[in-house]
N, CA, C and O of each residue as an XYZ file, in Angstrom:
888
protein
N     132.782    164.290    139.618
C     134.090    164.229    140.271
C     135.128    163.639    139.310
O     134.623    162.796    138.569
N     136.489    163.854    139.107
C     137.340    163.797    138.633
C     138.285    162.330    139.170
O     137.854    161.728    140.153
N     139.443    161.868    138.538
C     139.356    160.744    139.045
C     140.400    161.057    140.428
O     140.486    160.170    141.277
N     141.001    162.054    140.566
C     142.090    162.890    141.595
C     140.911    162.504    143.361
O     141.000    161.943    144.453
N     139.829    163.382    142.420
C     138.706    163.683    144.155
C     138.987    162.155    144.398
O     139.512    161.922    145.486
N     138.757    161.151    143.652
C     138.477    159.440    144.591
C     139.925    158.587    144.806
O     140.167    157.382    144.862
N     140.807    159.851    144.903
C     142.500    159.088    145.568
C     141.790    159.127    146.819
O     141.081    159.957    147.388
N     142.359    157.531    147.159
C     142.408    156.377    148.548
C     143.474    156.540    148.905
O     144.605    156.230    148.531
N     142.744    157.412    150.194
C     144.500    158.228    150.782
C     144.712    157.715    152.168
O     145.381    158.303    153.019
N     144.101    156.584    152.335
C     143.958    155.703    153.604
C     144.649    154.490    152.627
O     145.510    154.081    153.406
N     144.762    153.857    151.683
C     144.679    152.475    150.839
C     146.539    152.724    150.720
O     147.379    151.931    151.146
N     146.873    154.348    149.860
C     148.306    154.115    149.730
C     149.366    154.331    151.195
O     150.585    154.492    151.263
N     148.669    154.279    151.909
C     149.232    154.172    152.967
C     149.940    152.318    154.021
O     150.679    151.902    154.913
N     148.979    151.935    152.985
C     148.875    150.429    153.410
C     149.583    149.614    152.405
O     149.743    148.428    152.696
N     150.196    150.188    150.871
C     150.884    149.903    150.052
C     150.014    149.372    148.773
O     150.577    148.651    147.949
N     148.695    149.715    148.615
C     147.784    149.691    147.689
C     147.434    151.426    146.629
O     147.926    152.501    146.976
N     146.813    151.312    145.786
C     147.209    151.814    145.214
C     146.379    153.387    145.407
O     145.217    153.434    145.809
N     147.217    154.690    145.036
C     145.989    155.785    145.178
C     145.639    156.157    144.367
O     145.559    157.384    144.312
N     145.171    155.291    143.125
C     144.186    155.769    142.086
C     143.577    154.368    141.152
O     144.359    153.419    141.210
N     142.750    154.199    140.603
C     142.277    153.380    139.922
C     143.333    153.404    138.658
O     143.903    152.387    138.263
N     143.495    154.575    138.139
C     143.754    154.704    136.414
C     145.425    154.513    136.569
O     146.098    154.960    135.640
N     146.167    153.834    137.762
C     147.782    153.926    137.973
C     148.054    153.438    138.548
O     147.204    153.345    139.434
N     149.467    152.507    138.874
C     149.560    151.912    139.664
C     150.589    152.718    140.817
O     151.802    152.659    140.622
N     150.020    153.523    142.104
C     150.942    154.125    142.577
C     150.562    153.647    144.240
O     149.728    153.998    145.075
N     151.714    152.621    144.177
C     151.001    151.848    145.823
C     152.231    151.816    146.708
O     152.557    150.815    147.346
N     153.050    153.222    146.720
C     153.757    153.891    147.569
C     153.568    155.173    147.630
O     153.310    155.811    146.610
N     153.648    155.637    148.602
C     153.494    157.509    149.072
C     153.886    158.185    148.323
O     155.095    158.179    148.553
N     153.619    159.167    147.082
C     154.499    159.961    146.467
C     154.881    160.793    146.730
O     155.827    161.116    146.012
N     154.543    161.775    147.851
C     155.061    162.501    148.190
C     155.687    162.579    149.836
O     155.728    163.545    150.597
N     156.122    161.236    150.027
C     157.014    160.836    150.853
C     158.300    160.383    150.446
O     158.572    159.325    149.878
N     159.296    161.586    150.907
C     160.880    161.576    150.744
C     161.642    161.515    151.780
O     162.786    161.968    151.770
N     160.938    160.773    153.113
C     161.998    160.525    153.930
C     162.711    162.056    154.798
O     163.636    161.958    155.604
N     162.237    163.023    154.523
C     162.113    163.882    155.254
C     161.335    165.329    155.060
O     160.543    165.394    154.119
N     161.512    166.461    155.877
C     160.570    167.694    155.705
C     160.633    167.812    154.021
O     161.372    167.034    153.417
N     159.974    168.633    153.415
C     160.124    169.295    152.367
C     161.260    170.443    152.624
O     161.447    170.977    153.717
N     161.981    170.725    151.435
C     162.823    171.941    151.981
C     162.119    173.191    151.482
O     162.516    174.218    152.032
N     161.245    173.334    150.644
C     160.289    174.401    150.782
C     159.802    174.536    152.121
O     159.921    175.593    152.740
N     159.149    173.304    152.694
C     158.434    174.301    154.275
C     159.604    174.374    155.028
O     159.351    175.316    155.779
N     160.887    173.927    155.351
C     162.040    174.082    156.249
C     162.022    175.746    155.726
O     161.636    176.486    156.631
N     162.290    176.299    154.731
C     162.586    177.489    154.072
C     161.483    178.498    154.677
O     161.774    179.542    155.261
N     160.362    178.097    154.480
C     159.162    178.897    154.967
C     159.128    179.000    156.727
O     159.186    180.041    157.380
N     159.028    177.743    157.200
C     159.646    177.523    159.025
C     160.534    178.551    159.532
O     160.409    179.054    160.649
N     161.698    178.941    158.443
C     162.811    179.768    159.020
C     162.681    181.226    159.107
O     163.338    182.006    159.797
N     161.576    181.496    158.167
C     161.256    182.690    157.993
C     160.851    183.854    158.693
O     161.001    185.059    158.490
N     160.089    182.917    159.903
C     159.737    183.598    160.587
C     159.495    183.163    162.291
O     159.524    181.987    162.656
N     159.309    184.067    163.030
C     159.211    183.294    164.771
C     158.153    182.516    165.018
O     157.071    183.028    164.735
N     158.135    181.466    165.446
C     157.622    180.230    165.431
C     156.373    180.673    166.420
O     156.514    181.510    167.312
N     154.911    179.872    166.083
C     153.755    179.851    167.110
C     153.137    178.738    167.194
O     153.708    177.686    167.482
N     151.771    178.852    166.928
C     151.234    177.702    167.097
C     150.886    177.433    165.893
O     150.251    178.245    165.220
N     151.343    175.961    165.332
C     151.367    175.480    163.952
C     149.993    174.569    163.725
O     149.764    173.715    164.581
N     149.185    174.692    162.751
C     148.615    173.595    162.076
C     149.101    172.483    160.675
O     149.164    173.008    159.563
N     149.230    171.880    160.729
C     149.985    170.928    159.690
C     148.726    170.324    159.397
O     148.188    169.564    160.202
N     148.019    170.736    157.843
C     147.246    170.288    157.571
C     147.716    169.305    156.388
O     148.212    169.807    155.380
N     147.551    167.760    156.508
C     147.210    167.179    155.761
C     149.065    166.338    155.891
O     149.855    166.084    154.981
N     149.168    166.163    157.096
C     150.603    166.330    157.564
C     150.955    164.863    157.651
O     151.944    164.579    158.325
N     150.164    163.723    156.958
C     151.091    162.612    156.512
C     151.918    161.775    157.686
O     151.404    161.371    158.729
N     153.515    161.573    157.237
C     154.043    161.038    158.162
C     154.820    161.696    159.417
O     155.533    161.380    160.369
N     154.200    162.852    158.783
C     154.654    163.791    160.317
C     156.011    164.502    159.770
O     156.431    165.343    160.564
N     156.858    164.336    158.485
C     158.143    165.105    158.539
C     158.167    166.628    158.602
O     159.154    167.222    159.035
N     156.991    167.306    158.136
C     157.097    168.776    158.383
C     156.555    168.946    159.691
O     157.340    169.669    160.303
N     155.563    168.620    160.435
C     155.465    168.589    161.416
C     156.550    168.606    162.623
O     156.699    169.505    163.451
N     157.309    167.320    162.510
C     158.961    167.070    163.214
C     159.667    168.653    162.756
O     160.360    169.316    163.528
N     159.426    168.938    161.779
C     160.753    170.457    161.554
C     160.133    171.446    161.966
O     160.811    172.216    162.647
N     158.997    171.737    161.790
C     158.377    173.028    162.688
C     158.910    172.572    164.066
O     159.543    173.538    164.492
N     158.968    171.400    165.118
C     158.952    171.478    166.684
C     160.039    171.834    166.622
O     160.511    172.740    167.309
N     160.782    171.018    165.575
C     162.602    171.462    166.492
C     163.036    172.598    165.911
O     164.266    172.614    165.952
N     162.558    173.627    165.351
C     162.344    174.735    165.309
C     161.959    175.764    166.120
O     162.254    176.958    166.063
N     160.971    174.905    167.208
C     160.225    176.169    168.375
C     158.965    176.133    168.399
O     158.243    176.584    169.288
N     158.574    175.468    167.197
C     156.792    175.713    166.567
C     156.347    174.767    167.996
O     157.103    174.113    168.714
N     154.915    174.946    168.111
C     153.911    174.396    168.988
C     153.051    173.772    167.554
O     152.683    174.335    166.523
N     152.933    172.312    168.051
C     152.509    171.987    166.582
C     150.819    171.013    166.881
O     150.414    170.601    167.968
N     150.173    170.886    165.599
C     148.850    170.145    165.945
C     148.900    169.594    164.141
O     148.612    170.297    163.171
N     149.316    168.270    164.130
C     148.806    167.503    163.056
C     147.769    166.738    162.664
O     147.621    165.683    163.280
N     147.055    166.981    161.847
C     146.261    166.379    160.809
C     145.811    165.609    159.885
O     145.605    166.401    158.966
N     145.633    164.977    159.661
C     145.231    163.791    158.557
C     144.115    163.282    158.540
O     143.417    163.191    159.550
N     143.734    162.827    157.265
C     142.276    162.265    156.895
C     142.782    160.128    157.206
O     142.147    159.129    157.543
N     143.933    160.374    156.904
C     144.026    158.903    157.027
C     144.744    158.741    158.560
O     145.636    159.362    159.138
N     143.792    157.450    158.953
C     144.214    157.022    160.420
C     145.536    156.208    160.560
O     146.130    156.104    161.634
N     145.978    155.604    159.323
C     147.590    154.527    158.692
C     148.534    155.869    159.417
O     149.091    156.019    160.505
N     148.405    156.538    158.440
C     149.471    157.659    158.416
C     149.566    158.376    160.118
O     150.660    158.364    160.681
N     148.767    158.763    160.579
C     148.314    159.153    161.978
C     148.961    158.456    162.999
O     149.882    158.940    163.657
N     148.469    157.238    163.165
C     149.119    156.403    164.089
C     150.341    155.733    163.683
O     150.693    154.779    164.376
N     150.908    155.994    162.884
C     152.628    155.849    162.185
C     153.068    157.291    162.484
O     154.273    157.438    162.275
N     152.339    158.568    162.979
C     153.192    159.451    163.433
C     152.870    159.527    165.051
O     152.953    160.661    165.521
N     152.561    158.606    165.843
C     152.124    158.254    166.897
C     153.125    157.980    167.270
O     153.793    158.576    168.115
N     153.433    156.832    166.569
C     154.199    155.457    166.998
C     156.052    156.236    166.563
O     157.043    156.058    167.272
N     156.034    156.771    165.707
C     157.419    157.887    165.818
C     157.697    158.584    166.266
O     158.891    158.688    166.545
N     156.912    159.394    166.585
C     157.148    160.494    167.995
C     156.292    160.655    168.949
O     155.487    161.564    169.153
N     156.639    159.233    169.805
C     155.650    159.086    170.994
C     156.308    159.618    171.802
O     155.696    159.666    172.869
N     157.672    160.241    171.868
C     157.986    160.881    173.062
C     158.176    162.303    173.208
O     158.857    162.908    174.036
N     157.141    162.926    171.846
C     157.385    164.572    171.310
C     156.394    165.014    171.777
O     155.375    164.352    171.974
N     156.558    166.395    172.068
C     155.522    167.596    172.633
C     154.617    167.892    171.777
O     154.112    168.983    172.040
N     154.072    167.260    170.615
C     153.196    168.192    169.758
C     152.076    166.640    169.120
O     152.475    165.477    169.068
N     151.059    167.003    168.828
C     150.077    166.038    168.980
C     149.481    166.075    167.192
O     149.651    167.039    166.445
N     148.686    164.609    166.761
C     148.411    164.067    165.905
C     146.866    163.519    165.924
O     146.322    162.903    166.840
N     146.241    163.958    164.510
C     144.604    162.788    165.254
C     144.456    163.466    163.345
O     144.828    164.402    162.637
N     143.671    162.227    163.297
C     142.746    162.071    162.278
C     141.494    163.068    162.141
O     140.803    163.165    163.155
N     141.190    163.666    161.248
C     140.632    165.260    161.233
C     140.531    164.944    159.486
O     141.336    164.431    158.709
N     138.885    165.618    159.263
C     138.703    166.053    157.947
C     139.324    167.415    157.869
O     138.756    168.295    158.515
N     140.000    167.617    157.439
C     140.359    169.648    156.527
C     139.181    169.902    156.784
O     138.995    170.519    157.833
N     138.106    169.574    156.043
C     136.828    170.612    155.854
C     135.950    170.567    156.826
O     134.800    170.912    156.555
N     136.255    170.155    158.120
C     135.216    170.367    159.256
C     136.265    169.681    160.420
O     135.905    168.523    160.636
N     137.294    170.012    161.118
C     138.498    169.324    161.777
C     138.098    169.441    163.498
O     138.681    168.856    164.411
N     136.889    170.410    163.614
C     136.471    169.832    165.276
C     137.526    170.865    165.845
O     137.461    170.553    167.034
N     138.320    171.739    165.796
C     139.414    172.376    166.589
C     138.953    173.343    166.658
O     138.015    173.864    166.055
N     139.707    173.715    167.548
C     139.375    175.071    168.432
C     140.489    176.419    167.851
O     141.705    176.272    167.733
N     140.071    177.130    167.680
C     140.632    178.472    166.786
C     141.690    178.720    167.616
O     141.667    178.726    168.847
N     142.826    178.971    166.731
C     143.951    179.517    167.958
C     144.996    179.673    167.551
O     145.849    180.248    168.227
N     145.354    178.989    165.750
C     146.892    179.320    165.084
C     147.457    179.693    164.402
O     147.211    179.768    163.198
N     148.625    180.130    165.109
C     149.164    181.480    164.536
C     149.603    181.285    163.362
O     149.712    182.316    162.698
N     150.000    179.994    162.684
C     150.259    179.356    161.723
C     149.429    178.339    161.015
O     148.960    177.538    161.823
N     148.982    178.025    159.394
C     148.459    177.398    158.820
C     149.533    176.653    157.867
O     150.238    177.389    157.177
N     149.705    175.342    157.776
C     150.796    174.959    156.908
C     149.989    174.022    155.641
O     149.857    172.849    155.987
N     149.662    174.205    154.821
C     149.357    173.133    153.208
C     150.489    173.168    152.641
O     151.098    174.027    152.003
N     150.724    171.976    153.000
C     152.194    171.268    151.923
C     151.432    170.477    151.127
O     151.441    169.306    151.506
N     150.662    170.725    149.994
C     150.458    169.511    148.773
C     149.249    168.876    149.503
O     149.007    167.669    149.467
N     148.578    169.712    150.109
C     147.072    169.109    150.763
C     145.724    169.614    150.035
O     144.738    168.878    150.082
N     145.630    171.302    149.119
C     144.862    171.921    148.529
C     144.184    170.766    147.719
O     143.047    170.306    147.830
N     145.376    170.371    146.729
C     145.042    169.508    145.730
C     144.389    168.359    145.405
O     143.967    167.837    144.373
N     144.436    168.001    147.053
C     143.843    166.594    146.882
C     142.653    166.480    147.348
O     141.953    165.468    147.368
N     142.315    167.971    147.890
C     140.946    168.284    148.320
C     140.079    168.546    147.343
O     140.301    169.500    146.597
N     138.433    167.385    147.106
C     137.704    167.555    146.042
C     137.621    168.797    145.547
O     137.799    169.542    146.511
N     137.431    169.499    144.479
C     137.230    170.647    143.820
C     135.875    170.964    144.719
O     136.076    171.673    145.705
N     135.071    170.700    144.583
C     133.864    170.995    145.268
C     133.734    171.670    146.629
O     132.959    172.510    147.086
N     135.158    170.746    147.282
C     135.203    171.230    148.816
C     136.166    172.495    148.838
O     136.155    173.302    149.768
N     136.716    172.562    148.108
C     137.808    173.457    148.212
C     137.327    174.772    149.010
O     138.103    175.083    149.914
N     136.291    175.541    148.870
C     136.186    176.320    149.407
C     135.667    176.283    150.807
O     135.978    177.233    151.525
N     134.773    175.139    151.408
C     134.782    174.555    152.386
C     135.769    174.374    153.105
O     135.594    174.421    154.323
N     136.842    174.165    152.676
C     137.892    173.727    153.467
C     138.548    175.050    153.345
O     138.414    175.405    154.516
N     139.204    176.103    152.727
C     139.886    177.167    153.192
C     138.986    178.014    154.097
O     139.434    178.958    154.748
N     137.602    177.613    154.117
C     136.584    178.614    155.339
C     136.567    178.192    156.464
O     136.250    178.867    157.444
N     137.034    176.574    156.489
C     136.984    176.338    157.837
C     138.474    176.765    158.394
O     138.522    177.184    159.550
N     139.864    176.670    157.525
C     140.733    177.400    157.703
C     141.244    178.836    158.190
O     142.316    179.306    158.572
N     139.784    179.351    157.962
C     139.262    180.312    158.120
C     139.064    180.541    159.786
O     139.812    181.175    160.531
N     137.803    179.813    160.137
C     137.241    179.668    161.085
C     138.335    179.364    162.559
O     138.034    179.453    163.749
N     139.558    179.018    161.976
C     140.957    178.214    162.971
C     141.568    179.285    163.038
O     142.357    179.398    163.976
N     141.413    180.481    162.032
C     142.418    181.606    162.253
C     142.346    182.737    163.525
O     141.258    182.887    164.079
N     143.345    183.412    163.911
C     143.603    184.584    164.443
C     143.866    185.678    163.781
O     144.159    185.621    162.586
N     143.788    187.094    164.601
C     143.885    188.233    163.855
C     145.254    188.323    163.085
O     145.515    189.169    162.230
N     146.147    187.250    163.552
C     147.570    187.298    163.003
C     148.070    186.231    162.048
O     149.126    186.174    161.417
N     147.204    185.534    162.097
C     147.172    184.102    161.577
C     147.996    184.616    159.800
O     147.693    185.515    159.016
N     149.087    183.556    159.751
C     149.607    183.298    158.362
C     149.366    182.036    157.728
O     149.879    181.126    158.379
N     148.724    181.617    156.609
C     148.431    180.271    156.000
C     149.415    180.325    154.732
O     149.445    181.161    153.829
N     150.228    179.161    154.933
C     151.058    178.949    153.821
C     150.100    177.954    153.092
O     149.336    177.168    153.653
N     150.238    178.091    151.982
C     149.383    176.977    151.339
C     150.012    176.794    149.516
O     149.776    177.468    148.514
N     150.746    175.748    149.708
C     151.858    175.174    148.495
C     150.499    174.005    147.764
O     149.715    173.267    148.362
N     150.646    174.211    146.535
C     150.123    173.409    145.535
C     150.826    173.505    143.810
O     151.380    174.348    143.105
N     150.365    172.001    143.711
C     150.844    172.130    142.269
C     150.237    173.238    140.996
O     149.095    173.666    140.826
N     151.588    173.502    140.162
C     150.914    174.644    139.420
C     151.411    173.730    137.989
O     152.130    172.748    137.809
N     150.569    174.680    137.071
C     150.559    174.537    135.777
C     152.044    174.315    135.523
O     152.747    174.770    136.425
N     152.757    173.677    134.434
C     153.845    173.477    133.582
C     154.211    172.184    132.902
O     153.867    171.060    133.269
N     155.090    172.548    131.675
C     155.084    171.170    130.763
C     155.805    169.904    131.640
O     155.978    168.688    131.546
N     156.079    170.932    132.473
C     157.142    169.833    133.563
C     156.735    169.409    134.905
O     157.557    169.056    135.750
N     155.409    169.443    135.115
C     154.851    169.340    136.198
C     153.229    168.330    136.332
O     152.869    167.733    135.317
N     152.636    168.260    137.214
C     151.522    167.430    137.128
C     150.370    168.433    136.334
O     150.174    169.643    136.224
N     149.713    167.118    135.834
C     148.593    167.556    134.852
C     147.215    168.023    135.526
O     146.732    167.733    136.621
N     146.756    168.839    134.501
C     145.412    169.744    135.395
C     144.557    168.659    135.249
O     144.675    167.973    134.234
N     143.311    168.248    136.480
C     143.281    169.529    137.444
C     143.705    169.526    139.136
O     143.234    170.035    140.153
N     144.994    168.552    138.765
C     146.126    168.142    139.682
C     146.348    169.848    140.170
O     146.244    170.403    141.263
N     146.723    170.381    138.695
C     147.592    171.564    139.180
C     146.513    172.594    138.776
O     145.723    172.287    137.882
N     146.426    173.914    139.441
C     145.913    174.830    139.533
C     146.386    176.104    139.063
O     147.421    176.642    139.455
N     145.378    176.687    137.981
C     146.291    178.378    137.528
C     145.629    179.214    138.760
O     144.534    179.098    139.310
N     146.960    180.298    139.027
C     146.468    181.040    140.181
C     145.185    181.702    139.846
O     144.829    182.464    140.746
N     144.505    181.659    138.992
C     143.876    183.020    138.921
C     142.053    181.766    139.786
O     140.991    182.119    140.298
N     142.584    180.569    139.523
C     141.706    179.810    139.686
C     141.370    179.678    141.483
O     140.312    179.724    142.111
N     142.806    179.500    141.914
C     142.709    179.237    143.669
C     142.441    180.701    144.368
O     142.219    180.812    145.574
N     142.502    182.035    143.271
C     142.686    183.288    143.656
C     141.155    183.581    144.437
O     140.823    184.265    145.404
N     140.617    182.924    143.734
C     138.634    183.226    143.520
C     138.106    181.983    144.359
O     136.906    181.753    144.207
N     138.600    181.388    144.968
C     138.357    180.527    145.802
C     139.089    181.013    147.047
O     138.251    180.819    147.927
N     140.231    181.561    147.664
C     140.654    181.689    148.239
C     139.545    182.909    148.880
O     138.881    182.639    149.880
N     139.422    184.329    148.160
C     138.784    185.445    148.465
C     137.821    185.026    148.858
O     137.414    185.312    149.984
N     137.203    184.253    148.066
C     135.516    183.916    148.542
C     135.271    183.155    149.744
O     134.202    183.125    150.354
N     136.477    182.459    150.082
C     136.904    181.887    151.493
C     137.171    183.183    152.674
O     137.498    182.829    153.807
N     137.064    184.265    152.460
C     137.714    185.348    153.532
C     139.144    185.167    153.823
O     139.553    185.573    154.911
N     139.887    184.662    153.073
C     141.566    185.421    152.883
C     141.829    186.172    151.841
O     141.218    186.285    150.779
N     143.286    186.942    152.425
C     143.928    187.952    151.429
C     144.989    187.497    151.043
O     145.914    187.344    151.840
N     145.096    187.199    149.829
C     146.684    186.954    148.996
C     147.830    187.771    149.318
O     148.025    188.573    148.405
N     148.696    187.887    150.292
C     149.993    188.185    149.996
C     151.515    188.324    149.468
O     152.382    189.195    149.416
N     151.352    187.013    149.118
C     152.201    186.561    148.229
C     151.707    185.536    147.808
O     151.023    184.664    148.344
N     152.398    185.793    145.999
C     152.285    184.177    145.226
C     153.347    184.326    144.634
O     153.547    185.430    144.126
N     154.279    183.370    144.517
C     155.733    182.386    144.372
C     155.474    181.293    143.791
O     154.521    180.534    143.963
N     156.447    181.214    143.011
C     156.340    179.746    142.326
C     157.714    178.936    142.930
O     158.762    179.575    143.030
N     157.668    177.670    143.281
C     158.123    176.937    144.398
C     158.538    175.332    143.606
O     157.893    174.824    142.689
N     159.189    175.029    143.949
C     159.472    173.544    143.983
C     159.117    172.203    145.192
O     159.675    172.105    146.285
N     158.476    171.631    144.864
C     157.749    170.558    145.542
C     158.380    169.120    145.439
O     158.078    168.365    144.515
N     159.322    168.756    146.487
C     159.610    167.278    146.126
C     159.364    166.163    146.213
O     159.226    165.814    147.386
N     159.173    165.023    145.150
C     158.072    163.945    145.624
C     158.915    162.375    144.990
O     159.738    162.305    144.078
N     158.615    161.773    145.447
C     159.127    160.523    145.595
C     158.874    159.795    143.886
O     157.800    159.301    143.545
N     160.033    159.870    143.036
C     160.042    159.342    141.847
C     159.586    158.029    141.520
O     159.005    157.829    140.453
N     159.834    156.973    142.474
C     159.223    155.440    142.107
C     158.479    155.608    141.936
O     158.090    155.113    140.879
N     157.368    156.529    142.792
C     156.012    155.639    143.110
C     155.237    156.517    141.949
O     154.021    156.396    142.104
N     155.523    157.237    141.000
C     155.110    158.070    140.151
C     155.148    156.907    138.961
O     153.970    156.696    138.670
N     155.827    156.251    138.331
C     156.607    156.300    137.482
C     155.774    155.735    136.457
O     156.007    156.022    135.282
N     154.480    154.681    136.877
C     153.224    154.453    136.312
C     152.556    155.408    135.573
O     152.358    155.522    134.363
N     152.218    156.131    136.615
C     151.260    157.116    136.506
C     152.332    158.141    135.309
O     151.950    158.525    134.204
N     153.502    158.364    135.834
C     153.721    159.438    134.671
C     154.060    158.920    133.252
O     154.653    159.712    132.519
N     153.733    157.579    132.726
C     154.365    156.987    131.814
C     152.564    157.043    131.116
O     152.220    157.288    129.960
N     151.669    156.703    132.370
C     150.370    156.778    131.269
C     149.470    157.792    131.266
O     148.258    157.658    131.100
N     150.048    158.793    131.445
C     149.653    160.469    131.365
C     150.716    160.997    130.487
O     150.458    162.108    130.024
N     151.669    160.561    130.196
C     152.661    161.053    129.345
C     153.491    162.262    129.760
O     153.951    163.085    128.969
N     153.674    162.288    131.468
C     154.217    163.790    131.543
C     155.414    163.873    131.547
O     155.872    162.805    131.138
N     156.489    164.850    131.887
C     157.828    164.822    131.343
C     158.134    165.966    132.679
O     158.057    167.192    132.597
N     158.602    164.917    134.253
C     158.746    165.708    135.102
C     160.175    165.559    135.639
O     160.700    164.468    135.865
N     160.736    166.706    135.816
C     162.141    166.523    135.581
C     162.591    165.756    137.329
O     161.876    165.649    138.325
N     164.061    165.335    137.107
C     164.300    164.713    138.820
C     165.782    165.666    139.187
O     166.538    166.385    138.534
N     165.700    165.283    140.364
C     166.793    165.927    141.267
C     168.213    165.223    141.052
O     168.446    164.307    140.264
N     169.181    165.896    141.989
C     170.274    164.929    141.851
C     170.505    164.048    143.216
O     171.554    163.542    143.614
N     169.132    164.022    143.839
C     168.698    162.969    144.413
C     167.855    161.798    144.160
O     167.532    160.783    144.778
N     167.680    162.191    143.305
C     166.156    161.250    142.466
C     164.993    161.541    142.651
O     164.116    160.803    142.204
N     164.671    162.715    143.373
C     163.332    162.945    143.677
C     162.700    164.282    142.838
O     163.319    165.319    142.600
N     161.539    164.026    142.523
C     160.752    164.893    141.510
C     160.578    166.217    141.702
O     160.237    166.776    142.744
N     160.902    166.845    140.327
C     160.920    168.715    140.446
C     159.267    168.672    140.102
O     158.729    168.333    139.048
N     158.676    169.117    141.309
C     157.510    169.490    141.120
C     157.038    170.996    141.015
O     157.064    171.556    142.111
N     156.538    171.928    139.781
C     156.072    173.556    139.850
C     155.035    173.235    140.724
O     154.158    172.399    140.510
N     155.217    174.205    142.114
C     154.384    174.585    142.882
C     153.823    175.925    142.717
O     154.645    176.747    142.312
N     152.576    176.385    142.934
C     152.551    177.867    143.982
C     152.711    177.762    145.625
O     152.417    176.835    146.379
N     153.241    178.957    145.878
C     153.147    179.098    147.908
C     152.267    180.101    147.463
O     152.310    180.750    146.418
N     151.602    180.136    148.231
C     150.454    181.570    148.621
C     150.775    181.722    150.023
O     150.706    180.864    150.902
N     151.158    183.004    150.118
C     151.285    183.435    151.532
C     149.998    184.198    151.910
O     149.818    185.318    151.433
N     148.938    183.546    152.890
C     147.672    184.406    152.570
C     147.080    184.895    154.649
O     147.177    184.123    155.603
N     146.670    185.990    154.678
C     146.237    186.433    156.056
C     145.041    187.014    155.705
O     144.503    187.109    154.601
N     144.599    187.500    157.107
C     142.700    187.468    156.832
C     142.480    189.384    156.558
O     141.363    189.851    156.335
């Protein structure tokens, strides 16, 4: 295992750190609201029943409902979970602690959302986890699934993934690639700033301050 598979994704939630080799003991990819990649993807199309896998503090989650979406969030960490409890205790759409690769749910949505969740899933499991993705789908089912990609300006492999790599994992999972896009991913510059100083990477920022991350979207159906 790599040192990525043993990020303590319960620990940076509590303001400790999510990696041994860095000091990153704030959320990095918490900016205080949705991503505007998934707002962009949300709009695209008529809203159903959403899965938000790996859905954090709940901000993409919050933009799919007030959108229309019927939503069901996810997380491996229980911090993050019950901090989207305790924020939208008076919203129609529900939250629970769930592995990706075996989540206990019942098949039924029309929507799959990975915002920056692929990646942090051990290499090993990876295909485990898009089969059980699998297993949640319908005959109509669309899985967006955003991850970091290769570039001099982006996170280092095997953070980031060449398509040809998630392509052969994906198939062998029983989905079909429909689209692949290269995307921008925004992530919270402080809490990087360790980590990108002792990896040496050179990731450009916004004119908000928050990090240009090269993504892929894979737009993928069964």
């Amino acid at each position: 295992m790599n040192e990525y598979d043993l990020a303590n994704f319960q620990d940076v939630y509590n303001g400790k750190s999510l990696l041994k080799s860095a000091e990153i003991n704030s959320v990095p990819w918490e900016i205080g609201e949705a991503q505007p990649v998934v707002c962009e993807i949300l709009d695209s199309a008529p809203p159903g029943r959403l899965l938000d896998v790996g859905c954090g503090l709940g901000r993409n989650a919050k933009a799919a409902f007030d959108r229309g979406y019927t939503v069901v969030g996810i997380d491996v960490s229980s911090t993050a979970i019950n901090k989207c409890r305790e924020t939208y205790v008076d919203s129609y759409f529900s939250f629970h602690v769930r592995d990706a690769c075996n989540t206990g749910l019942t098949p039924g949505f029309n929507v799959i959302l990975d915002s920056a969740t692929y990646h942090a899933i051990p290499t090993e499991k990876r295909i485990i986890y898009l089969s059980e993705m699998r297993r949640l789908a319908v005959e109509d089912t669309i899985f967006h699934l955003i991850t970091f990609a290769p570039s001099l300006y982006g996170m280092p492999k095997p953070l980031a993934s060449e398509l040809s790599e998630i392509a052969n994992i994906v198939e062998s999972s029983g989905w079909n690639i429909h689209l692949a896009e290269r995307v921008e991913y925004k992530g919270n510059a402080a809490a990087i700033e360790d980590f990108q100083k002792k990896k040496g990477l050179n990731i450009q920022i916004d004119d908000k301050g928050r990090t240009r991350l090269p993504a892929w979207h894979l737009v993928m159906k069964i």
